[in-house]
N, C-alpha and C positions, 0 to 999 in steps of 0.2 A: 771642594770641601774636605776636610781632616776629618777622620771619624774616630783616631784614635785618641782612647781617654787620655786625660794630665794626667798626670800624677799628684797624688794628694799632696800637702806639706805635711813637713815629719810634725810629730808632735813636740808641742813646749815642754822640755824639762826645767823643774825647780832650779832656780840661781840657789838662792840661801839654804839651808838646811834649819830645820828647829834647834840644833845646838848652834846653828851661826846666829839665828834671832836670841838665842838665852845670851851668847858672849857680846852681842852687840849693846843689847840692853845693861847688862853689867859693866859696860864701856860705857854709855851716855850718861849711867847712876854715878859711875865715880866720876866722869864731869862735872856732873849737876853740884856734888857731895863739893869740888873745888872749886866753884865760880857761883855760888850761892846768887853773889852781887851782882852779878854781870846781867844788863839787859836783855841780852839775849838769849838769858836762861829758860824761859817762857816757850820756845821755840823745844828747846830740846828735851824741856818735860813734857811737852807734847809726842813729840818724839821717843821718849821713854814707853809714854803711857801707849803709843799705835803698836812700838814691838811688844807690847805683854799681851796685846790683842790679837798681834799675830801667830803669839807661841801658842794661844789656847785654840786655833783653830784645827 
């Protein structure tokens, strides 16, 4: 038997930062602003609307 502990996993640090979720949001706004028409605008104003929920956490 092995009686020495593991070692914990380091901890998760943040990928994105809150100013990376404000300029991605202002990145999918001016998409949305230039493909109005486009099908698969529905997609990315959902996408819009999750990074403003993400900036207010």
């Amino acid at each position: 038997m092995n009686d020495t502990p593991t070692p914990e996993p380091a901890r998760a640090r943040a990928v994105l930062s809150n100013e990376d979720f404000k300029l991605l949001r202002e990145a999918v706004l001016f998409y949305l602003k230039a493909h109005e028409d486009d099908p698969i605008s529905s997609k990315y104003s959902h996408l819009y609307h999750r990074l403003g929920s993400a900036i207010r956490r």
